[in-house]
N, CA, C and O atoms as CSV, one atom per row, in Angstrom:
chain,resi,resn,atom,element,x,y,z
A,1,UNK,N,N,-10.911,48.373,-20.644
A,1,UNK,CA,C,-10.924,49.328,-19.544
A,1,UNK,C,C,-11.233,48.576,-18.254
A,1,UNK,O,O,-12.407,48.279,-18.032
A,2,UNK,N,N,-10.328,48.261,-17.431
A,2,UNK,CA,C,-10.745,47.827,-15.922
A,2,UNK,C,C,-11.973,48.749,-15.339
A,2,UNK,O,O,-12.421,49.876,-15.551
A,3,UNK,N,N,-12.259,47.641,-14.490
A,3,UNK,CA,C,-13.700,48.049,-13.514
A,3,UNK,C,C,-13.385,49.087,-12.840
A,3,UNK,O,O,-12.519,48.814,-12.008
A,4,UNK,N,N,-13.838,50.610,-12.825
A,4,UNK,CA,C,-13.785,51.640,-11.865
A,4,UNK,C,C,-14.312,51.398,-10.647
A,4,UNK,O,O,-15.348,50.757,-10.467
A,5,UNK,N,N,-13.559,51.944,-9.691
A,5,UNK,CA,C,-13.879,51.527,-8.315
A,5,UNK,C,C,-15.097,52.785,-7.884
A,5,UNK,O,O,-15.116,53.819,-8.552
A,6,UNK,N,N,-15.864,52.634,-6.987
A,6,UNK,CA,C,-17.023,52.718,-6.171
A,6,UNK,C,C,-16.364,54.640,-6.155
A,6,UNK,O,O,-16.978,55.560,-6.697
A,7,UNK,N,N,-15.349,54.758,-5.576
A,7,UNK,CA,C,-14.964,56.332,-5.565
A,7,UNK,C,C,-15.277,56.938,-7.288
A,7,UNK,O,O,-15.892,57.968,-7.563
A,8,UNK,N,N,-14.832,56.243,-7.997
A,8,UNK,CA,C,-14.826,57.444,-9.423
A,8,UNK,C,C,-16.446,56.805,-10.044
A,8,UNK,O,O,-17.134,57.727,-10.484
A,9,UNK,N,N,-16.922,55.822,-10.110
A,9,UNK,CA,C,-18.554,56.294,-10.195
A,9,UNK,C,C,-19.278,56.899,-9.341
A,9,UNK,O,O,-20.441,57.228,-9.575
A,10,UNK,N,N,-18.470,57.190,-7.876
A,10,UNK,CA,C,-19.307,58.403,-6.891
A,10,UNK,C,C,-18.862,59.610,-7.366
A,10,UNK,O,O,-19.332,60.651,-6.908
A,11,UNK,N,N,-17.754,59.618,-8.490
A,11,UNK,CA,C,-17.316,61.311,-8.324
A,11,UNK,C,C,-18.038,61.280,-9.967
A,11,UNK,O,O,-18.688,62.323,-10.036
A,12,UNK,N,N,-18.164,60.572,-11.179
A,12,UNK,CA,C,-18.601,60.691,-12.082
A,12,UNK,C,C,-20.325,61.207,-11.590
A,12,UNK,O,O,-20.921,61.823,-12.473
A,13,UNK,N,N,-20.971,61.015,-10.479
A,13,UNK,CA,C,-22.420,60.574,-10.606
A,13,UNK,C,C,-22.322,62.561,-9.878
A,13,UNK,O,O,-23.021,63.504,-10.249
A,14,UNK,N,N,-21.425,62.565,-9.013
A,14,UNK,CA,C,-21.785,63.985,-8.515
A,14,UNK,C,C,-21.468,65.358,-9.481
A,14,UNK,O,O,-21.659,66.574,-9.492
A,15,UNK,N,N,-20.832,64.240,-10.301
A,15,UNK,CA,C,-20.504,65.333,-11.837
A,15,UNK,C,C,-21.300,65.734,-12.687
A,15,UNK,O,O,-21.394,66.837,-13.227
A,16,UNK,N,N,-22.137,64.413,-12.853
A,16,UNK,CA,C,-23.459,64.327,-14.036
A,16,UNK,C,C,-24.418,65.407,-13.027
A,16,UNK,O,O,-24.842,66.461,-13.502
A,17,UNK,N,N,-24.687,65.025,-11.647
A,17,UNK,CA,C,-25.680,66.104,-11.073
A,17,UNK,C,C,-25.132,67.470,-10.945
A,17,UNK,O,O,-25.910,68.424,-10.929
A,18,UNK,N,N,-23.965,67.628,-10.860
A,18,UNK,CA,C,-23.611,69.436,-11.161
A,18,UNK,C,C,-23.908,69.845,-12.490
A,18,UNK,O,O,-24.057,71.049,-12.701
A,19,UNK,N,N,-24.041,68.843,-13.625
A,19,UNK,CA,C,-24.304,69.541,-14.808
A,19,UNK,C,C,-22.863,69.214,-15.203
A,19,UNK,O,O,-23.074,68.577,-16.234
A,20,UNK,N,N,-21.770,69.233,-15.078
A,20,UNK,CA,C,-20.459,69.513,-16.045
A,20,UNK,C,C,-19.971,68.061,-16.516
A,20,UNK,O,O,-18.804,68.010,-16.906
A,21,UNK,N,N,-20.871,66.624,-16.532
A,21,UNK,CA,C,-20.385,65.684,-17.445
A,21,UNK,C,C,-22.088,65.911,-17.922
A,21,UNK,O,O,-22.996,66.381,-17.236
A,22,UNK,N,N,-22.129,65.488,-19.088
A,22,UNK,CA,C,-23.401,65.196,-20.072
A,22,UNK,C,C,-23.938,63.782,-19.490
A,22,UNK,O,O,-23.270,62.774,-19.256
A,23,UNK,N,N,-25.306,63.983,-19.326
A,23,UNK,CA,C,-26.043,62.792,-18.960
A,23,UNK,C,C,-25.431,61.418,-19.724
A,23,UNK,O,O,-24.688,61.450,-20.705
A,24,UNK,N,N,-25.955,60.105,-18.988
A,24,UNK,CA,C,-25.493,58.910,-19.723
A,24,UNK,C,C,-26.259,58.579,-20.955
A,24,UNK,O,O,-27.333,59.174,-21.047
A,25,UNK,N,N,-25.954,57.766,-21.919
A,25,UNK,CA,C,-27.000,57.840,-23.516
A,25,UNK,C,C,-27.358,56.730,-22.956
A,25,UNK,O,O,-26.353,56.249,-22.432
A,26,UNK,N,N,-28.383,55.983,-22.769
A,26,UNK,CA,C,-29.097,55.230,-23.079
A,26,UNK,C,C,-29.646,54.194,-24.202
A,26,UNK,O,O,-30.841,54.268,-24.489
A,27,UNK,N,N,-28.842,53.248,-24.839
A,27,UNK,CA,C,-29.225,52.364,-25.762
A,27,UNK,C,C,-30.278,52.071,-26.497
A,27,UNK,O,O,-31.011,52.893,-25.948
A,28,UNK,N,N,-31.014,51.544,-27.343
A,28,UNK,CA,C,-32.416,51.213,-27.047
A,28,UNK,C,C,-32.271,49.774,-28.009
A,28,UNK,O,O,-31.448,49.870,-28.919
A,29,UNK,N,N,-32.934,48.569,-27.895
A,29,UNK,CA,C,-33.165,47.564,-28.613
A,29,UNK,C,C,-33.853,48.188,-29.580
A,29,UNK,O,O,-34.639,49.135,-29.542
A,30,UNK,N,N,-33.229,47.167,-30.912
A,30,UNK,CA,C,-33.333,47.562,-32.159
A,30,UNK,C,C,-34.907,46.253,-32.412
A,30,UNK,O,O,-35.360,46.310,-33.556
A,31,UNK,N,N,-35.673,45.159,-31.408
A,31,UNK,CA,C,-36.946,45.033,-31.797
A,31,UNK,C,C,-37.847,45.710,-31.280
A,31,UNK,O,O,-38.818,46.221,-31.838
A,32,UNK,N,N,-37.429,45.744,-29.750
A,32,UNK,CA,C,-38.873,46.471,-29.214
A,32,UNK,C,C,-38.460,48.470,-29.013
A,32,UNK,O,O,-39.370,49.236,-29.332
A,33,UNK,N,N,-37.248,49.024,-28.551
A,33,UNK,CA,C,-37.391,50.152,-28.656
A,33,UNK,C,C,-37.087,50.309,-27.274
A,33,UNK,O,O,-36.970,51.501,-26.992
A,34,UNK,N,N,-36.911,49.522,-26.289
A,34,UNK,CA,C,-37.012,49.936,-24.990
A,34,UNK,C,C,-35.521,50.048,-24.173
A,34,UNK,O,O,-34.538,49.751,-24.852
A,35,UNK,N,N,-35.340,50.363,-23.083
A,35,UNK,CA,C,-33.646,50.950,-22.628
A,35,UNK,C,C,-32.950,49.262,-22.373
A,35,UNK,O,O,-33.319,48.457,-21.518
A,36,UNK,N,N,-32.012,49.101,-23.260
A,36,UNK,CA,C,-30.871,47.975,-22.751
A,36,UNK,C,C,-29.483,48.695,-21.958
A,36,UNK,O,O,-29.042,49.832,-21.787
A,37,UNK,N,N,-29.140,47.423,-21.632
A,37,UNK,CA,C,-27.748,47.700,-21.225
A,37,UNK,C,C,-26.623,47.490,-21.830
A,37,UNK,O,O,-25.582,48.064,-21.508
A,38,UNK,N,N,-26.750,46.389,-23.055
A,38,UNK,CA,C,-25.643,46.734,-23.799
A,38,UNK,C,C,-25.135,45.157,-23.895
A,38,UNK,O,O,-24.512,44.736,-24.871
A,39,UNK,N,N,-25.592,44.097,-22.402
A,39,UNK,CA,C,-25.133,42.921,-21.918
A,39,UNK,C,C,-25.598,41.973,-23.178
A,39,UNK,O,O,-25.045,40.888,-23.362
A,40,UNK,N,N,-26.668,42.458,-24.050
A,40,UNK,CA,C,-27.055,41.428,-25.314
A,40,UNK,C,C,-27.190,41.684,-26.794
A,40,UNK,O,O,-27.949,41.485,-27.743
A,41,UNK,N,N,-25.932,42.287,-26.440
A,41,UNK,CA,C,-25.389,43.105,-28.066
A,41,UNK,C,C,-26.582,44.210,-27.845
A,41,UNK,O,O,-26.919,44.905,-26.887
A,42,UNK,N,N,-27.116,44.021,-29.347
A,42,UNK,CA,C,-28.130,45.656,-29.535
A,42,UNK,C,C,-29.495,44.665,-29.296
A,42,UNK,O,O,-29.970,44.549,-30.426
A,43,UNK,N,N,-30.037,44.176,-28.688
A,43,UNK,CA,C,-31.370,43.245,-27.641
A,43,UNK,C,C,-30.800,43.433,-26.343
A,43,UNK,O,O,-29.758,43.239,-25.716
A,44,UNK,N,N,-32.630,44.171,-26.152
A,44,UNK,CA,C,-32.638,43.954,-24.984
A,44,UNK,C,C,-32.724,42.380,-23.956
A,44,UNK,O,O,-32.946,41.392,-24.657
A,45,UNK,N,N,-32.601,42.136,-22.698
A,45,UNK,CA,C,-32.977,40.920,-22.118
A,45,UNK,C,C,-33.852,39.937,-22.827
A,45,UNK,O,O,-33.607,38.786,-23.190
A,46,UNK,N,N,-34.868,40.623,-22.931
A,46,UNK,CA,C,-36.157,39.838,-23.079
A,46,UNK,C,C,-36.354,39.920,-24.568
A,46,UNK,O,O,-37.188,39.118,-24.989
A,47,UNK,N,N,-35.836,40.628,-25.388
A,47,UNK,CA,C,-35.712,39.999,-27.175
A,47,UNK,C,C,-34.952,39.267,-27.285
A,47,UNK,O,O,-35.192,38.332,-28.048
A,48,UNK,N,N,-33.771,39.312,-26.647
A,48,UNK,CA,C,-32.531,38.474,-26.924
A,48,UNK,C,C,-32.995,36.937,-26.158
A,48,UNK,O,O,-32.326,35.906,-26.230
A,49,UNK,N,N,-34.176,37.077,-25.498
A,49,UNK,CA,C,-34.361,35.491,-24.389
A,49,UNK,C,C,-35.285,35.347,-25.895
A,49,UNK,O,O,-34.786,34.690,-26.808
A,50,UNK,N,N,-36.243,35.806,-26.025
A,50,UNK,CA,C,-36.742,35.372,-27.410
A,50,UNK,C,C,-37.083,34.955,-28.781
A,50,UNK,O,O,-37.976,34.301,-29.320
A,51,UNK,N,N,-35.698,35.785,-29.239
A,51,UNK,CA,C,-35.908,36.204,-30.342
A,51,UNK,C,C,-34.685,35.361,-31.335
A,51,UNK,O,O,-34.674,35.174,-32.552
A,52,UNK,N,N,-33.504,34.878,-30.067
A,52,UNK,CA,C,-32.327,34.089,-30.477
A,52,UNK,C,C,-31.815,32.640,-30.119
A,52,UNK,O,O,-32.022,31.903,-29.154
A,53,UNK,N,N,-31.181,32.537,-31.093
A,53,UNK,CA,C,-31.656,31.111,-30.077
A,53,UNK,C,C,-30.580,30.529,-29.201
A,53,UNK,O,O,-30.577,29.341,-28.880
A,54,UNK,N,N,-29.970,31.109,-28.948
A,54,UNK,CA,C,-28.693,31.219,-27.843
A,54,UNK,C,C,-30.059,31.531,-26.451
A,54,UNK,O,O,-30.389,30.802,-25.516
A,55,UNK,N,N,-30.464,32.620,-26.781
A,55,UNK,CA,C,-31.646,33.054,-25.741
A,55,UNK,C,C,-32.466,32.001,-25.653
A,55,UNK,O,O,-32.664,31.613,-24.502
A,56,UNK,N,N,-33.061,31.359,-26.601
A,56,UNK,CA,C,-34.302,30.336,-26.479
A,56,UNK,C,C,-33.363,28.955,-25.532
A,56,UNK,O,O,-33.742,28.460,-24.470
A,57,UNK,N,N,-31.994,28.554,-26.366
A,57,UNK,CA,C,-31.550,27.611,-25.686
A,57,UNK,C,C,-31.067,27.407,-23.823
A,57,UNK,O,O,-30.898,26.407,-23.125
A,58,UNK,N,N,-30.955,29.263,-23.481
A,58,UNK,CA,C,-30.538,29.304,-22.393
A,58,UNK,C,C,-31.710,29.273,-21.389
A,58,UNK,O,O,-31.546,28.971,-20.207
A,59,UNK,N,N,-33.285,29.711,-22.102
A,59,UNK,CA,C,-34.533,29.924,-21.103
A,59,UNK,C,C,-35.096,28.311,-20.839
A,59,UNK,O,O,-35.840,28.016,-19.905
A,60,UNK,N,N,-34.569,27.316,-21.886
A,60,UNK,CA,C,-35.094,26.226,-22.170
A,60,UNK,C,C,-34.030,25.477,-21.082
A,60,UNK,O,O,-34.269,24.280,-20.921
A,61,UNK,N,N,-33.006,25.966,-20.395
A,61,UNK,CA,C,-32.173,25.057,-19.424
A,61,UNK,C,C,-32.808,25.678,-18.590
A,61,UNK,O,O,-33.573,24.986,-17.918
A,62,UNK,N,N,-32.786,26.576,-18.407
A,62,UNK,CA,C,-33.396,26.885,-17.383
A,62,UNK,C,C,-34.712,26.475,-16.700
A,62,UNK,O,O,-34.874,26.219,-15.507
A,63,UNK,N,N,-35.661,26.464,-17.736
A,63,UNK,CA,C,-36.727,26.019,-17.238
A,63,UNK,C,C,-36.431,24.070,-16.584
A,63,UNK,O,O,-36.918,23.531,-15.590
A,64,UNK,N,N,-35.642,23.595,-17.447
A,64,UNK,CA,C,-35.512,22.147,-17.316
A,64,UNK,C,C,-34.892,22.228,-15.978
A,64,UNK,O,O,-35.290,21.400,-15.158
A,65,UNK,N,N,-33.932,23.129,-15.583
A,65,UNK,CA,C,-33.076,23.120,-14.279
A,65,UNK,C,C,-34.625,22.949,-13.295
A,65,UNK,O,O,-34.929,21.842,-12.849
A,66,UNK,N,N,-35.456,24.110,-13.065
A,66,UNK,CA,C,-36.697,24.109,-12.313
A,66,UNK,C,C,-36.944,22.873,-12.203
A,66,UNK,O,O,-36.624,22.246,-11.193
A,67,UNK,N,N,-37.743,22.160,-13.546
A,67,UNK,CA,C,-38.445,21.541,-13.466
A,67,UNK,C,C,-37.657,20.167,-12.400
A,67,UNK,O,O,-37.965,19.943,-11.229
A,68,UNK,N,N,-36.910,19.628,-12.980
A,68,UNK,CA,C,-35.972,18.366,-12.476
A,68,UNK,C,C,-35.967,18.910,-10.939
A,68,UNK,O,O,-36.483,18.173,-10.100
A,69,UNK,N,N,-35.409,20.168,-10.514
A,69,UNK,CA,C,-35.863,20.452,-9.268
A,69,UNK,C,C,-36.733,19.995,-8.495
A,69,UNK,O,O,-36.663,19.338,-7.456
A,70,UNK,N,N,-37.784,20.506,-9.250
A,70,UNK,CA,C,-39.488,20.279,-8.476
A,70,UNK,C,C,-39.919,18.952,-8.649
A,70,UNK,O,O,-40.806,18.455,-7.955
A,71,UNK,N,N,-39.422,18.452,-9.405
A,71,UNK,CA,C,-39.950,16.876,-9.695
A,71,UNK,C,C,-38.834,16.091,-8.643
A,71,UNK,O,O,-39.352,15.157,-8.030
A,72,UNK,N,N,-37.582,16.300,-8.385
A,72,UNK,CA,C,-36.608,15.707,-6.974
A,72,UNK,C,C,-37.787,15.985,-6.082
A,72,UNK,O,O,-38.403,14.943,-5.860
A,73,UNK,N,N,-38.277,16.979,-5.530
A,73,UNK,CA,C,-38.750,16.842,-4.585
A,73,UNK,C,C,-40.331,16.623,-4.491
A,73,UNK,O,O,-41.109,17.112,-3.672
A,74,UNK,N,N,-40.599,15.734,-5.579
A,74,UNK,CA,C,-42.015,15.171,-5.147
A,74,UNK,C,C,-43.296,16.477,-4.966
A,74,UNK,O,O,-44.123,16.663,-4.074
A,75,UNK,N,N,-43.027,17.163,-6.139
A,75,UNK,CA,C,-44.572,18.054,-5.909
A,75,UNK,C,C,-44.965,18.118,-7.233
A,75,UNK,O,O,-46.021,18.673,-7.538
C-alpha cells in the first residue's frame, strides 16, 4: 500500500473523531505489554534493542559510533 498523503490521514483522523471509522487498535509487545508500532515485528523499541541480537548488535554500534566521536575530540 503506498504512503497516504497528509489530505486522507486528515480526512481519516476527522472520521475517527465523528465516530464513523472505529478507533485505531493498538499493538502491544508480546515481553513487556506496552503500545508498539509494529516497526519491530511484535517488540516493542526497547525489547527488541534488548532482547535480540540484531537489537544488541545495533545499540553496540551505536554506542561505539559515540564513543570514537568523543574520543576524536579529546574529552
Amino acid at each position: 500500500m503506498p504512503d497516504p498523503t497528509g489530505a486522507d490521514r486528515a480526512r481519516r483522523f476527522r472520521e475517527r473523531q465523528a465516530g464513523r471509522l472505529p478507533p485505531v487498535e493498538r499493538p502491544s509487545c508480546q515481553a513487556c505489554g506496552s503500545a508498539r508500532t509494529g516497526a519491530r515485528g511484535l517488540l516493542c523499541s526497547r525489547c527488541w534493542q534488548y532482547l535480540t541480537p540484531e537489537g544488541k548488535a545495533d545499540r553496540a554500534a551505536r554506542v561505539a559510533k559515540v564513543r570514537a566521536k568523543r574520543k576524536g575530540q579529546g574529552l
